[in-house]
C-alpha positions in Angstrom: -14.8 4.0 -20.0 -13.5 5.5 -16.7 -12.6 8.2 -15.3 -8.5 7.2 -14.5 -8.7 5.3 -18.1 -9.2 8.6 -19.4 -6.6 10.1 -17.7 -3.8 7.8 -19.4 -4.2 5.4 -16.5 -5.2 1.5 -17.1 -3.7 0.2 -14.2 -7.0 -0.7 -12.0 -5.4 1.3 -9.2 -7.7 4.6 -7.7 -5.7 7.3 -8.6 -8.0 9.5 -7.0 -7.8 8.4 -3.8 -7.1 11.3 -0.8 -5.1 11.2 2.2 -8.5 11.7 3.5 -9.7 8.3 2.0 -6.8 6.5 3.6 -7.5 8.5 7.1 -10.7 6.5 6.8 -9.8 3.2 5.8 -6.9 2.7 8.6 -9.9 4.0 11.2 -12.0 0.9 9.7 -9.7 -1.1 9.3 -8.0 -0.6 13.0 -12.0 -0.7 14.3 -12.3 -2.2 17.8 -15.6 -3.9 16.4 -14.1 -5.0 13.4 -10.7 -7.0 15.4 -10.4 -10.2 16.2 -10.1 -10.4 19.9 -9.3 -13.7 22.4 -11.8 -14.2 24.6 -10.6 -15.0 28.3 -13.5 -15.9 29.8 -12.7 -18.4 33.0 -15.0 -21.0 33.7 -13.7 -23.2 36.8 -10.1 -23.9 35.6 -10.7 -23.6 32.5 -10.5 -20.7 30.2 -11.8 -19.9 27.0 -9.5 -19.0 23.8 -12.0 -18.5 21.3 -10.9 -15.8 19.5 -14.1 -13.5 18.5 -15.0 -10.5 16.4 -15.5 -7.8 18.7 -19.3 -7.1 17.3 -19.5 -10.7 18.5 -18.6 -11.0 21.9 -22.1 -10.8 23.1 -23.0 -13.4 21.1 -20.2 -15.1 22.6 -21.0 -14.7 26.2 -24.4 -15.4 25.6 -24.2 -18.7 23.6 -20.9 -20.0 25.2 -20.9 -18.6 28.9 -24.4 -17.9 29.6 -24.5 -14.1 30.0 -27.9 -13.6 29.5 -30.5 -10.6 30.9 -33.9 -10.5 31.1 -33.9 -6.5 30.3 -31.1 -4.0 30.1 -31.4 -3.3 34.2 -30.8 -7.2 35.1 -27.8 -6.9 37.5 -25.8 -9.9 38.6 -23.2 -10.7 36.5 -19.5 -10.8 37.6 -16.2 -10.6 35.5 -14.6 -13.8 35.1 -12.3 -13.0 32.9 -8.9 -14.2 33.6 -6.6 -12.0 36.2 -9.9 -9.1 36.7 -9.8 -8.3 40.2 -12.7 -6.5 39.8 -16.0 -7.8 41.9 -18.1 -5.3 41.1 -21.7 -6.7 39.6 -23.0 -6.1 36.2 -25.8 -6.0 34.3 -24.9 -7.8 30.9 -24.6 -4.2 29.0 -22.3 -3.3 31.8 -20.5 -6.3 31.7 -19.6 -6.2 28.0 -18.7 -2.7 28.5 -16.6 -3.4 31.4 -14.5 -6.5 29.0 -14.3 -3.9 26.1 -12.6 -1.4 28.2 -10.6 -3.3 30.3 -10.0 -6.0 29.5 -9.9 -5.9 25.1 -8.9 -2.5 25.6 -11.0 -1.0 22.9 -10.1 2.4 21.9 -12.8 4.7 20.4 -11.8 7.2 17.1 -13.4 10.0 16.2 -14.3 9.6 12.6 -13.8 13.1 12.0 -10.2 14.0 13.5 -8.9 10.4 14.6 -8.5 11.8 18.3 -8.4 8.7 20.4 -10.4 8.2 23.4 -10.4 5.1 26.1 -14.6 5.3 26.7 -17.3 5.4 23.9 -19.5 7.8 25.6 -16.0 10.5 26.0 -16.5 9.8 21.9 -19.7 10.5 21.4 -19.5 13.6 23.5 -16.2 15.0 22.0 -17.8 13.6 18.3 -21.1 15.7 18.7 -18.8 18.9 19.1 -15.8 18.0 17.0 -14.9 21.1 14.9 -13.7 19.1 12.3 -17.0 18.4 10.1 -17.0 15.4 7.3 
């Protein structure tokens, strides 16, 4: 028997569950890599509409718009997403950071307080010294 059945409760509902609990399950559920995003990629006149989970979309440039790297240091890639102005070249982890922070406009939680910050690595940083422990 469970816990909440014991309690008088036999509704199948979590009656235990803490504002904290919720905290975390909008952070999850509101996760940049979790989203479905619409990919913009231009290719002559034509642009792309797939729409992609964001833990996809280097899967997706690979396998639809040929973003590939031999090695994490290959530079050579440039934005083609529609409207980027940008002409900066990339290598292909550059690139895919470049499209999630300009152009999905990912924003990065911490999974301790919720702050929100624009770059991962501003995150990590603030998340390794976050005085809010889990």
């Amino acid at each position: 028997m469970s816990q909440n059945i014991t309690k008088g409760y036999n509704d199948g509902f979590n009656h235990d569950f803490t504002d904290e609990d919720a905290r975390r399950l909008v952070s999850i559920a509101t996760s940049p890599e979790l989203s479905a995003h619409t990919c913009r990629w231009v290719e002559g006149s034509v642009r792309c509409s797939a729409t992609v989970q964001g833990l996809c979309f280097p899967s997706h440039l690979r396998e639809y718009h040929g973003i590939h790297g031999i090695g994490h240091r290959t530079i050579g890639f440039m934005c083609q997403w529609e409207g980027c102005s940008d002409t900066s070249t990339f290598s292909k982890e550059g690139l895919m950071k470049h499209i999630q922070e300009r152009h999905l406009l990912w924003k990065w939680n911490c999974p301790n307080c919720g702050t929100v910050f624009m770059h991962q690595v501003a995150r990590n940083a603030h998340y390794a010294r976050c005085p809010i422990a889990s």
